[in-house]
C-alpha positions in Angstrom: -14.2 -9.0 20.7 -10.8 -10.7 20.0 -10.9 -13.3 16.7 -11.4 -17.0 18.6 -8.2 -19.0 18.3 -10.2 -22.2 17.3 -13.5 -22.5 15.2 -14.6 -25.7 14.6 -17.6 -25.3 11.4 -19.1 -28.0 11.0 -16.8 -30.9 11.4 -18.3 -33.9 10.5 -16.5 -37.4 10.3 -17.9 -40.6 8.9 -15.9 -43.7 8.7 -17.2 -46.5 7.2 -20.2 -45.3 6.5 -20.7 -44.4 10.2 -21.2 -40.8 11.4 -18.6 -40.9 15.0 -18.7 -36.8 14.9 -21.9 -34.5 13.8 -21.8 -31.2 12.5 -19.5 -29.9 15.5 -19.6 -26.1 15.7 -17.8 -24.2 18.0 -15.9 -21.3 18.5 -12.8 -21.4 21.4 -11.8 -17.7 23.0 -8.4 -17.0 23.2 -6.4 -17.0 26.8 -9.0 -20.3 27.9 -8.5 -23.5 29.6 -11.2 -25.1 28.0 -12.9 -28.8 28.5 -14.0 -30.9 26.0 -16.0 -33.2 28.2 -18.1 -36.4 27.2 -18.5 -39.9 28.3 -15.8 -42.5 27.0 -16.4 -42.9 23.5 -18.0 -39.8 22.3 -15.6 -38.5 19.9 -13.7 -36.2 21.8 -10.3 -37.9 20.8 -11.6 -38.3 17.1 -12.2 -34.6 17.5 -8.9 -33.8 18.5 -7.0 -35.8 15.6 -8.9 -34.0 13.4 -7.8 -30.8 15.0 -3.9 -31.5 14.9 -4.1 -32.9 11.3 -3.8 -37.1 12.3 -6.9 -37.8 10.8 -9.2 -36.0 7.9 -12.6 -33.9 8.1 -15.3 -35.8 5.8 -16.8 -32.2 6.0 -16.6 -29.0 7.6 -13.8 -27.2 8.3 -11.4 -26.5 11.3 -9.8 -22.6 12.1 -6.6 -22.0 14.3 -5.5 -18.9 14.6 -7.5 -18.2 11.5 -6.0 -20.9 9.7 -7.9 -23.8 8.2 -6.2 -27.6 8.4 -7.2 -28.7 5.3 -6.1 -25.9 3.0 -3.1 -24.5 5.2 -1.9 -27.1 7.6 1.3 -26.2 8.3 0.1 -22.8 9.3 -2.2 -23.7 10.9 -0.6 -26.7 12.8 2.5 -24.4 13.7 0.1 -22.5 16.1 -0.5 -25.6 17.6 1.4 -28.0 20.6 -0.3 -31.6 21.4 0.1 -34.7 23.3 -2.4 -37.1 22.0 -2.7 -40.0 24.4 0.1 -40.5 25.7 3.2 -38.3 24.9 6.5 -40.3 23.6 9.0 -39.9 25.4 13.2 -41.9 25.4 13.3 -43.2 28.5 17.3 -44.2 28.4 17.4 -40.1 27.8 17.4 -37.3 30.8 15.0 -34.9 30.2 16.5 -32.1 29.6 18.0 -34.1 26.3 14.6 -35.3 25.4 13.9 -31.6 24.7 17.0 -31.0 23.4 16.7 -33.6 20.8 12.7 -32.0 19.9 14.2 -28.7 19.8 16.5 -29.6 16.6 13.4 -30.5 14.7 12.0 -27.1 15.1 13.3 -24.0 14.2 14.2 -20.8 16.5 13.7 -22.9 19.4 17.0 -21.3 22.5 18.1 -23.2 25.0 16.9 -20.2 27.5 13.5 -21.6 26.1 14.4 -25.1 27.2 15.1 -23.6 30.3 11.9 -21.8 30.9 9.3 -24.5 30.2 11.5 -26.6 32.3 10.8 -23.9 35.3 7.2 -23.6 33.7 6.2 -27.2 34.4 8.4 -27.4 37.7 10.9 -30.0 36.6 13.8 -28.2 37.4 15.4 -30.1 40.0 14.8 -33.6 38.0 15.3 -32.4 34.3 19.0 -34.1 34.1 17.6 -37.7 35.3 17.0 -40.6 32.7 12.7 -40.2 31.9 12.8 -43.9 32.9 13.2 -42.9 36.8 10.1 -40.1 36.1 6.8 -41.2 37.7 3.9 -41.1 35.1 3.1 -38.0 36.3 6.6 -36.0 36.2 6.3 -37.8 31.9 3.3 -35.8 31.6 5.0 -32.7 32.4 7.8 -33.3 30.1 5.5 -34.2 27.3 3.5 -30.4 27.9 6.9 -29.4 28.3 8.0 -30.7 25.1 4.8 -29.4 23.2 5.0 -25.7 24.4 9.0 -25.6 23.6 8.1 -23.6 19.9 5.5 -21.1 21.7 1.9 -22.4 20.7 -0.7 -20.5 20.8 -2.8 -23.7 21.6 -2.1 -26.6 23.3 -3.9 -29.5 22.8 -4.0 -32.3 25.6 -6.0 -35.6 25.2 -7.4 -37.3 28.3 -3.8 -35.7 30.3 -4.8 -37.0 33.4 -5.3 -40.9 32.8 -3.1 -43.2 35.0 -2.2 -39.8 37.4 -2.6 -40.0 41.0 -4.2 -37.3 42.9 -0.9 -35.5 43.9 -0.1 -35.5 40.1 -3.5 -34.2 38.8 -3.1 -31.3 41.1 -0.3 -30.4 39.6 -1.4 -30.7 36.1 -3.9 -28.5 37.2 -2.0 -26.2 38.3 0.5 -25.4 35.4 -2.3 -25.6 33.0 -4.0 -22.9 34.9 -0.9 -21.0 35.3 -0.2 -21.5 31.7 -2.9 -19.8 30.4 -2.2 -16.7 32.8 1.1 -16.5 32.3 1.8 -17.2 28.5 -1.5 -16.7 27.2 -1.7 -20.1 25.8 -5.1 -21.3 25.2 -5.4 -24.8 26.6 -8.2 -27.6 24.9 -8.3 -30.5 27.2 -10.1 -33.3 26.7 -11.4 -35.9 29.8 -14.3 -37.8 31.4 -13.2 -36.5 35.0 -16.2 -33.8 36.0 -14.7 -32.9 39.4 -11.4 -32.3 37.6 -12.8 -30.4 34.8 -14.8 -28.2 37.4 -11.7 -27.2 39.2 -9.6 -26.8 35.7 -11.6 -25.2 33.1 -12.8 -21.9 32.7 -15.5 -23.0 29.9 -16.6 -26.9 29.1 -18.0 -28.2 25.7 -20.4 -31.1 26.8 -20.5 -34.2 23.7 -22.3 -37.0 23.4 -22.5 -39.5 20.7 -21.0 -37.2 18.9 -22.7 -34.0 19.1 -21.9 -31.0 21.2 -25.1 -30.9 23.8 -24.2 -27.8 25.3 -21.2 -25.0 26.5 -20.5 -23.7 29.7 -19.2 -20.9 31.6 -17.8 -22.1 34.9 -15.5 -19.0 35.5 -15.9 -15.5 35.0 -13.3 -12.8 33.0 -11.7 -12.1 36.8 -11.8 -15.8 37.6 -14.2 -16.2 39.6 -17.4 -19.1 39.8 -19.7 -17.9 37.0 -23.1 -18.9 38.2 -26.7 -18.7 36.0 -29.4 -18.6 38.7 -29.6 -16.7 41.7 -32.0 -17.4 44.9 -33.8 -14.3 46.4 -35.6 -15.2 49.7 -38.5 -12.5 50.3 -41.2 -12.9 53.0 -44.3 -13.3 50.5 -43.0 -15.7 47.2 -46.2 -15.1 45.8 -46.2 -11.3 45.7 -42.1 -11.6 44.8 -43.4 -14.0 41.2 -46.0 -11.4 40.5 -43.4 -8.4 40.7 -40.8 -10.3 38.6 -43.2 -11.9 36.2 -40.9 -10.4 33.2 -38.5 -12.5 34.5 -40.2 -15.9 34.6 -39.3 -16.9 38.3 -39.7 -20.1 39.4 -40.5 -20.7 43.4 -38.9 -22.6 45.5 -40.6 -22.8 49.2 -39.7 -19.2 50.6 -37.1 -18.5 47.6 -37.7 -17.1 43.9 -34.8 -18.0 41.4 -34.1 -16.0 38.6 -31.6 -17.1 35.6 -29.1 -14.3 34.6 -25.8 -13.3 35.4 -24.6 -11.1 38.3 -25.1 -7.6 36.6 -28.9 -8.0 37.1 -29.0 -8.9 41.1 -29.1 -5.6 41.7 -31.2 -4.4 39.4 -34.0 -7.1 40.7 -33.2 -6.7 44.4 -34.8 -2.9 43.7 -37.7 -4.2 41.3 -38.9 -6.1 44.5 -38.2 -3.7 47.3 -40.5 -1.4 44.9 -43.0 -3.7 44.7 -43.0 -4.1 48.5 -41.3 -7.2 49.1 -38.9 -7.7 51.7 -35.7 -9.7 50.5 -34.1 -11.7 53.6 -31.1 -13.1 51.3 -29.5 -13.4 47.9 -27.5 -15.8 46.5 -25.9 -17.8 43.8 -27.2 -21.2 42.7 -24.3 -23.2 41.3 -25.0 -26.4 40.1 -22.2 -28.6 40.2 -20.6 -29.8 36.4 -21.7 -33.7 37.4 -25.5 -32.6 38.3 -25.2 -30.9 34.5 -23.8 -33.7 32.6 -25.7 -36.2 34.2 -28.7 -34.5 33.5 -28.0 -33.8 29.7 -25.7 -37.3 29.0 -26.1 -41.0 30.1 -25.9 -43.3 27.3 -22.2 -43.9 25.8 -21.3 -43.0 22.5 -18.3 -43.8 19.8 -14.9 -43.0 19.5 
């Protein structure tokens, strides 16, 4: 198993003698599009300052790329590409000089690299306009354009899809998703939107008030819906709990539901034919990321 590109240890924050993050621990795979999802004032953007060096840990510590921000933060920070709220652009500027302008500040940046997170976000054919004709969406792809132009190995986005309309956070999506396939880039995105997040993420760190209250799998390693329970309808429910009593079923009318991932259907689909129950159906019981949140979150928290 591959080092995680982030590892949050701990991070605490306390300002004025208030506690807005606790003890956050949490370890981010490489190669992710990962959600950091929590009502409005939670701490998620508190989270991410303290992850791109804008604001300081009161304790704990924060990894990139095996890096920590408070003892090596340039290291650490030059594995790193953020837009925090919302990204800066000139607007009297085209685009293309906008990143052209970004690019001097950083070293060993090409224009051929200019030229492929241009084609990377899909600006192409509007990168030599002035940003003041962009729509907010067509900004937003500048600004991930802008913070991938020195390679990161993590981009960092805060709330990207506020103000977007629904053509625009499709296509947000989209290159996010293609990001991490094509480049490798591990993407941290932080929003309230469960439907979005759902369709975006591969994994989703829940917060509230603070505190991480759980981490999900929504996709598997091929990309597909990862999925925890599975419903077997059988013919006798009773005889079907007594067979899989090692597995702590729970029945539902004529179904038994059993938590575990897809390697053990099949292993369970023989435990009850031996035990002489007849299995009508199998399938997956995916319960949508809003039934989840809303079951584990519901009061607001503090940014």
């Amino acid at each position: 198993m591959s080092e995680p590109i982030v590892r949050l240890m701990g991070v605490t924050k306390v300002i004025s003698s208030r506690t807005i993050v606790h003890d956050l621990t949490l370890d981010i795979p490489a190669g992710q599009v990962f959600g950091f999802l929590g009502p409005n004032g939670a701490g998620k953007t508190t989270t991410i300052r303290m992850m791109v060096g804008l604001m300081s840990i009161s304790k704990g510590d924060i990894l990139i790329g095996g890096h920590s921000i408070r003892k090596n933060y340039e290291q650490a920070s030059s594995l790193i590409g953020a837009i925090v709220e919302n990204p800066e652009m000139y607007k009297f500027l085209t685009g293309y000089k906008n990143l052209v302008h970004y690019a001097r500040m950083m070293p060993g940046i090409t224009e051929q690299r200019i030229h492929e997170v241009v084609e990377l976000v899909g600006l192409k054919d509007r990168i030599h306009d002035k940003v003041r004709t962009y729509s907010l969406g067509m900004r937003q792809r500048l600004g991930v354009a802008q913070a991938l132009l020195h390679r990161p190995k993590l981009l960092i986005l805060d709330e990207p899809t506020n103000g977007l309309d629904p053509q625009g956070i499709r296509e947000l999506r989209d290159y996010l998703r293609r990001l991490s396939r094509e480049e490798g880039t591990t993407v941290f995105v932080s929003s309230h939107l469960l439907s979005e997040m759902e369709l975006m993420c591969d994994m989703v760190g829940i917060i509230q008030q603070g505190r991480l209250v759980d981490i999900r799998q929504l996709r598997t390693s091929e990309g597909g819906r990862a999925f925890e329970e599975t419903a077997y309808e059988v013919h006798d429910p009773s005889l079907a709990a007594r067979v899989l009593a090692a597995h702590h079923p729970q029945i539902k009318e004529n179904r038994i539901i059993i938590r575990g991932d897809r390697e053990r259907i099949a292993d369970i689909n023989a435990e009850l034919v031996q035990g002489g129950v007849r299995v009508y159906s199998i399938q997956p019981v995916t319960t949508s990321l809003e039934d989840q949140f809303l079951q584990m979150t519901g009061s607001e928290g503090h940014d």
